[in-house]
C-alpha positions, 0 to 999 in steps of 0.5 A: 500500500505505501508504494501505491501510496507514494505513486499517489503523491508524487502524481498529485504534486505533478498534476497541481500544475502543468506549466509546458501545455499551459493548463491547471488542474483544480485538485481538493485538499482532502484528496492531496497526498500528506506531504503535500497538504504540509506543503500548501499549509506552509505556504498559505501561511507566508504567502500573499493572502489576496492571492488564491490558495491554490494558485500560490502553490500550483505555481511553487510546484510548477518551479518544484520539478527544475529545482536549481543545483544551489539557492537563488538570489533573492528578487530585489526589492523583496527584502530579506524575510522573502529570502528566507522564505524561499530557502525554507521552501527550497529545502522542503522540495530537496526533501520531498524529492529524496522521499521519492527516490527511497520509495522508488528504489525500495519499493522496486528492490522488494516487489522484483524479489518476490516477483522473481521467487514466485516466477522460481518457484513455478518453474521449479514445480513444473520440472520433473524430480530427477533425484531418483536417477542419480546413479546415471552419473557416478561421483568421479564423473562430477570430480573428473569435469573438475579436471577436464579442459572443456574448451580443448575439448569443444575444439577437438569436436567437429564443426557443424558445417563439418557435419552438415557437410556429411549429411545427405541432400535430404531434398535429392533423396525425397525425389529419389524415393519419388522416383522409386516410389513411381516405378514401384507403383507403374510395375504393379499396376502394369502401366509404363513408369513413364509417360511420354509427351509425344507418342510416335505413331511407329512401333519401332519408335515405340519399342525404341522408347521404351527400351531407353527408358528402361536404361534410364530408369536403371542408370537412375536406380544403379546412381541412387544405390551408390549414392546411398552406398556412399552415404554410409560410408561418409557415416561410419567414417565420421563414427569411426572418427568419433569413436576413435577420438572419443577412445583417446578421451577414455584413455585420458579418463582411464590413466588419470583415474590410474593415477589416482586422482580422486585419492580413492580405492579403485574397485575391481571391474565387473569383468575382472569379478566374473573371471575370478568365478570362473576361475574357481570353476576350472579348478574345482571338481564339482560333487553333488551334481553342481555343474558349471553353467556360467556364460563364455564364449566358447570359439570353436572351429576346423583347424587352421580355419582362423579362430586364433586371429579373430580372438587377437582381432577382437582383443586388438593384439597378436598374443597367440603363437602362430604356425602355418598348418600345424597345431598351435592351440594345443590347450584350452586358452580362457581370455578374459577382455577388459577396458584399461588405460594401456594395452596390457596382459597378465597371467592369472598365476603371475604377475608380470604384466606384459606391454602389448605396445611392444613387440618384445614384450608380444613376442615373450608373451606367445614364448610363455603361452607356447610353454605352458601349453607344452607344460599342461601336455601329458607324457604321449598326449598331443592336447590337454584340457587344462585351462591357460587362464590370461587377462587383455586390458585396453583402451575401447576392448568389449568386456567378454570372457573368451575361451579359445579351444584347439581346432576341430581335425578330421585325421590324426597325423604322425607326431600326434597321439592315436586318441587326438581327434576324440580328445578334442571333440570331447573339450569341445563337447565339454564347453559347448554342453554348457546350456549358458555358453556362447558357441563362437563357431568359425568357418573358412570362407576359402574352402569348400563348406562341404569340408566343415567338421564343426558346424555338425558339432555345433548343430549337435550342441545346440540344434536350435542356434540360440546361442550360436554365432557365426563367423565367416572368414577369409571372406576376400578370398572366398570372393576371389575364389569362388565362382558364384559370389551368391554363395556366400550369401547363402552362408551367411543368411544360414541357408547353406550349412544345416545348422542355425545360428543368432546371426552371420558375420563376415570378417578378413583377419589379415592378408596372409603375412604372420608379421602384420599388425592389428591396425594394418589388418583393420585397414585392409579390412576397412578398404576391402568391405568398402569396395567389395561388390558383396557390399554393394549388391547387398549381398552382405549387410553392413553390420554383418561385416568387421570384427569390430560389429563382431565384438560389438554383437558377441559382447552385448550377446555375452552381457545378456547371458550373463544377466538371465543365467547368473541368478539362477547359478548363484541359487544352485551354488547356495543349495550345494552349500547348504547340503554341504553344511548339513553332512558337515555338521552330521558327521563332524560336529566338534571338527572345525573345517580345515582344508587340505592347506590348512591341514597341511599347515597343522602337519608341518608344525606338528613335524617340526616339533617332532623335529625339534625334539631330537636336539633334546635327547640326553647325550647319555642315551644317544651314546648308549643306543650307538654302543648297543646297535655298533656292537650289535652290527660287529659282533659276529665279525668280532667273535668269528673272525677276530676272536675264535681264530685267535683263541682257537691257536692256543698259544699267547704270542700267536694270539697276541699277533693275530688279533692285532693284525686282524684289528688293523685291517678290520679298522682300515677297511671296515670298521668307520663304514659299520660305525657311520651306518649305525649312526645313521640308522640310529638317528632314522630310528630315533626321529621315527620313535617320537614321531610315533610317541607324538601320534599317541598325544591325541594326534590326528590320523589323516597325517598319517601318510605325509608324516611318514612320507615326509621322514621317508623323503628326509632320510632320502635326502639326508646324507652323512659328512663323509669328512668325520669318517678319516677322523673317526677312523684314526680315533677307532685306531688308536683305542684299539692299540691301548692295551692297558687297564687301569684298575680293578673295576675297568677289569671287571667291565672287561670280564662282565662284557666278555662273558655276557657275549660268549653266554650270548654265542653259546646260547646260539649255538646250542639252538643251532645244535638243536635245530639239527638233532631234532627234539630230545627224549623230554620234547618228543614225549611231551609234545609228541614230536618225532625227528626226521630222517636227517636229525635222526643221521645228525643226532647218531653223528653228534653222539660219535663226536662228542665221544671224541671230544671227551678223549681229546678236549684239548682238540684243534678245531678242525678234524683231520681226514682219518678222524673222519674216516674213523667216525664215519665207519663207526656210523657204519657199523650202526647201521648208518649211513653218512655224508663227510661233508655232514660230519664236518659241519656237525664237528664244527658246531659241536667244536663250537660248543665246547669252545666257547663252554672252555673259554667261558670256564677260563672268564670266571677264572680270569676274575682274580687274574687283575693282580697278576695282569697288573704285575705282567706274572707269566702263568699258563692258567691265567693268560687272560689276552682275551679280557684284554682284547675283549676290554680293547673292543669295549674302549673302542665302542665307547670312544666311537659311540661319543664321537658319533654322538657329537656329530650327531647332536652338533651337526646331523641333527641340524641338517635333518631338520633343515632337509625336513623344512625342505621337504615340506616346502616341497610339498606344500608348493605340490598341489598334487603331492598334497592330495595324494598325501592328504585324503579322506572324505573328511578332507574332500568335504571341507575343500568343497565347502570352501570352494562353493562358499568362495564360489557364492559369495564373488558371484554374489559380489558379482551379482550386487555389481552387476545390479549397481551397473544396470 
């Protein structure tokens, strides 16, 4: 209201009076705004009283709208009070003109304001709500215009008259259609397409006519075919060009995303998350009927018929070895096709990243893929179906997984195994029986189809072509070659083969030269589909052409798979879990689930302890073992060929030389050799005795096998310091030669040892005696035993022998040729008959016998014989050279039981816990070694709940992406 108010005002001061037309307005009082009734009072009051009211202030207001910059000069002759009148008036106008001006301003701020957020708000309430598609744009794209000079950006795009220079003539094209439309209609209706003005009267001139017209009309139709011909081709030249810029633009996005410059984790890309399952696929062997129905593109083909080169086409690089007609592909290769910065390979087992911009890093990489196909190759096989798992990453490349399968044959060749042919029909079989995979089937367009062997595979696998896609290559040969180019439209309108396929695609993947380049090859591509009449008569279509809408096609034909299949596999995986679970939990419920790695780990650390444990072994009992199982080892030797012959000469001096010949030479060559062996197998049999003992501390039975695998490899590898043996042997020496003993309780050790092994040798040879004779009276009565024929002949022998030995106990220890003539007449005469060769060997036991009972006689009497050893006394009934001797072995196995303990415990010990470290190291890096070791139902359970929890929960990931992405 004010600002009406004020309009008020400020029009009833102007309107009072008007002095440019000359006319003045009556106005009342009560209808003046307030100022300017405050106005007309003050001058009423100071102005002439014979003049009117409103005359004196219509004409103060009239000079009111030129109010001069500074006060004027009073009139003369008004004197000084008409002065100040005037000032005072000139004041009021001064005021009443800065009121208006506020009011203008104010009043004009405040209502375009509200005028401007009424106008706001009803735009706004007119625009729809796009908040709910926020998820078009992600963040970085908003950070990244931050980064992006858009002015470069703009110059780098066409120009419109660039463009419009692209665009067809659409008014030519109206009157083409015109044209077209006329003939069409003409032929129908059965009227001449076109008319003429001037009928001749002559039928020649007639048919004449008409013949030039038909020429015309077909010079017309041929012009307008190539003229829309080129048409498309000034359009996929300029989407060539866009897309070609619009790829280095992604790169610059892509390295810069890189680089990390939005200082965040970079995610994994949905390609990279579905390879990964499929990964875990080819290494799990699925149970419980749980297959793999996950999407890929299966390539299959004859071969040689250019399967690797549309894959290298597809991923933009010559990855592949190559060879002209021979078998290359010799293993399953699975490509798995991403979007990067920079044109890179990986291994999925390494990770060596592999520069595809350089030809040195291209050619290391077809060296690796060619040894690992070699590598996967069993001993006699020409092909494996183990899968090369590889990752291509690059700028403008379509997200697909690829699996490139060796080349259908028809005949097995030298050099090739005999089952080649079936072994990779059944590869084949085994990807393309995959209900969700993509069947990439490719065919030779140079060679007769009649020669095709896969497309009667493919049509088996998948009859109705619901997944199948088909490539024709070669196609520049195939057009030069063939007759009756026509035929290459039958192919590719599926009207040739008896198979049914998604769509046809006609591609060139090179010009015959192995050292061609992926641009080259485009470009050739490129010019031959340009001029190729298969384009031009429209045999072929133009989006049935170049690897490029073959990629284009097989990717989105891929991404739809994946998204109708991958549900429904992640729900088969849950159930297999679940059943997985359920078996668990019923028949190991107190078990925690350990793998086969994680069982493995708790085996290593359980041998290492077992390990470590042997370094705790006192030295006593080390040197006790040694002692026992060294004279165990050499006793036999000791006794019959050092002792007996010795003893059995009956003469001191002779006894004295003998055993220290025969000691001499049993140092030299055998003695450190026995000792070391001993050594060995005492350590063997150590380590195996606390491996036993820790079995029984509630040890788990399924090591059973890589424990005793892992001691075996051990000791395989464990080879003893041949050194210590020069050392050992000069040690060995030196305790034989001491002949002296000390003392009294020294002796007696001496004496205890020497009776223990003769009792020990007696007791021998009494069973052997017995074994001979038979059973005695005693025995054959008591356990109705009866004696053979050759006892019965051995027992008389034994009985005229031992005849002898009580005439003559002072006998040698052979008999000689009339004693055995007497004896075995004496048989004779009892009626029985006997072999010489018998009587010897019975002497010879018997002889033993009656030693050993003399000689052990000869020990307790040696017990008192200290003194006189002592004091070197010659008596005949107490020589005791062999205590001394017996005494000599004894030092000699203590000595050589210490010195093997010490390099036992200070160095063997330390190298067989080093061989067993790395034997496990081994052993955990074999895979197969660990499930041959490692076994059991329990084991094969807890690896299949791993494998199909990490199976379901990347392919939920996976799934939650891919949902992220729609």
């Amino acid at each position: 209201m004010w600002r009406v108010g004020s309009k008020a005002a400020c029009l009833a001061c102007r309107n009072l009076v008007s002095t440019n037309m000359g006319v003045r307005f009556r106005v009342p009082l009560q209808k003046l705004h307030p100022l300017s009734r405050a106005i007309h009072h003050r001058y009423s009051a100071n102005a002439n009283p014979q003049r009117p009211p409103h005359r004196t202030a219509a004409r103060h207001f009239t000079s009111m709208s030129r109010l001069p910059m500074r006060p004027p000069k009073p009139p003369s002759g008004s004197g000084g009070h008409g002065y100040q009148q005037q000032r005072n008036f000139w004041v009021a106008r001064l005021a009443a003109r800065l009121l208006r001006l506020r009011y203008i301003l104010l009043g004009s701020a405040v209502g375009g304001g509200y005028t401007a957020k009424k106008t706001y708000d009803e735009w706004k309430d007119m625009l729809p709500d796009f908040s709910e598609y926020n998820w078009v744009i992600p963040d970085f794209v908003w950070e990244l215009s931050e980064q992006i000079d858009f002015e470069k950006l703009a110059k780098a795009l066409p120009e419109i008259e660039e463009i419009a220079k692209l665009l067809p003539d659409l008014d030519k094209i109206g009157e083409n259609f015109t044209f077209l439309k006329s003939i069409l209609s003409s032929e129908t209706s059965g009227e001449p397409p076109l008319k003429a003005t001037d009928a001749p009267t002559a039928s020649t001139q007639d048919s004449s006519d008409k013949q030039y017209k038909k020429s015309s009309d077909k010079e017309k139709i041929d012009q307008l075919q190539e003229e829309l011909l080129r048409t498309q081709l000034k359009y996929q030249r300029m989407l060539e060009r866009l897309e070609k810029e619009n790829k280095e633009l992604r790169k610059v996005v892509l390295q810069k995303d890189d680089k990390g410059i939005h200082q965040r984790k970079i995610k994994k890309s949905l390609i990279d998350m579905y390879s990964e399952v499929l990964d875990i696929l080819s290494d799990y062997d699925s149970n419980y009927n749980t297959q793999d129905h996950l999407p890929r593109v299966v390539v299959v083909g004859d071969q040689s018929a250019g399967k690797t080169s549309v894959l290298e086409m597809i991923a933009q690089a010559r990855i592949f070895p190559r060879g002209s007609g021979e078998m290359m592909t010799r293993s399953p290769v699975k490509v798995t096709l991403s979007e990067g910065p920079h044109h890179v390979a990986m291994f999925k087992d390494s990770g060596r990243e592999f520069d595809l911009s350089k030809e040195e890093d291209l050619a290391a990489l077809r060296h690796e893929i060619e040894l690992r196909m070699r590598k996967s190759v069993k001993e006699g096989q020409t092909v494996s179906p183990e899968t090369i798992s590889l990752s291509v990453k690059g700028p403008g490349i379509q997200r697909m997984v690829l699996v490139d399968l060796p080349g259908v044959i028809s005949t097995v060749t030298t050099g090739m195994a005999a089952d080649t042919k079936e072994t990779i029909f059944s590869i084949s079989k085994a990807y393309m029986q995959n209900p969700n995979a993509i069947i990439l089937c490719i065919q030779d367009g140079s060679v007769d189809a009649e020669r095709s062997i896969v497309t009667d595979l493919v049509s088996q696998m998948d009859p109705q072509g619901k997944r199948t896609i088909f490539v024709l290559t070669k196609v520049d040969l195939a057009e030069k070659n063939l007759a009756s180019p026509s035929r290459i439209q039958q192919i590719v309108e599926g009207k040739l083969f008896p198979m049914k396929a998604l769509g046809y695609f006609a591609v060139v993947t090179g010009k015959g030269s192995s050292g061609e380049s992926i641009d080259s090859i485009k470009d050739y591509e490129e010019d031959f589909f340009q001029n190729s009449r298969l384009l031009r008569d429209g045999m072929l279509k133009a989006h049935q052409v170049t690897t490029k809408n073959l990629s284009l096609a097989v990717s989105d034909c891929f991404w739809k798979m994946v998204r109708e299949s991958v549900e429904q596999q992640a729900d088969v995986f849950k159930a297999s879990r679940f059943n997985l679970e359920t078996e668990w939990k019923n028949n190991y419920p107190r078990l925690r689930e350990l793998d086969r790695n994680e069982l493995y780990e708790k085996a290593k650390n359980e041998i290492l302890d077992e390990v470590i444990s042997l370094s705790q072994v006192t030295p006593k009992h080390w040197e006790a073992i040694l002692q026992k199982k060294l004279w165990e080892r050499v006793s036999t030797h000791v006794i019959e060929n050092i002792y007996l012959p010795a003893a059995q000469t009956m003469n001191s001096g002779t006894f004295n030389t003998t055993v220290d010949i025969k000691l001499k030479q049993w140092t030299d060559k055998q003695l450190p050799h026995k000792a070391l062996e001993v050594a060995w197998e005492t350590l063997q049999e150590e380590f195996a005795r606390f491996m036993a003992e820790y079995k029984g501390k509630d040890q788990d039975d399924i090591f059973d096998k890589l424990k005793e695998a892992v001691k075996d490899e051990s000791i395989k590898r464990h080879k003893w310091n041949e050194m210590a043996m020069d050392s050992l042997r000069v040690i060995q020496h030196n305790a034989l030669e001491d002949r002296s003993i000390t003392d009294k309780p020294q002796w007696d050790a001496a004496i205890q040892f020497m009776e223990e092994t003769l009792q020990s040798r007696l007791k021998d040879t009494e069973s052997v005696i017995g074994d001979m004779v038979g059973p005695d009276w005693k025995q054959r009565w008591m356990n109705w035993k009866n004696r053979t024929p050759e006892q019965h002949i051995r027992n008389e022998t034994k009985n005229e022998l031992e005849r002898l030995l009580k005439l003559h106990e002072d006998h040698t220890a052979y008999l000689a040729n009339d004693e055995v003539t007497t004896v075995r007449k004496n048989l004779e005469g009892r009626g029985v008959e006997v072999d010489p060769v018998l009587i010897k060997d019975t002497w010879h036991q018997l002889y033993r016998r009656h030693f050993l009972q003399k000689a052990l006689a000869h020990c307790n009497l040696c017990k008192r014989g200290f003194y006189y050893y002592q004091r070197h006394f010659v008596d005949s009934e107490l020589e005791c050279n062999d205590v001394v001797l017996f005494w000599r072995i004894q030092r000699m196995l203590g000595i050589t039981a210490n010195t093997l303990r010490q390099q036992l415990t200070n160095t063997e010990v330390r190298r067989l816990e080093k061989n067993v470290k790395e034997v496990l190291e081994d052993f955990g890096e074999d895979t197969e070694k660990k499930t041959q070791l490692i076994t059991g139902r329990r084991v094969q359970l807890a690896e299949d709940l791993k494998k199909v929890r990490e199976i379901q929960e990347k392919l939920e990931a996976f799934i939650e992406a891919l949902h992220k992405e729609k």
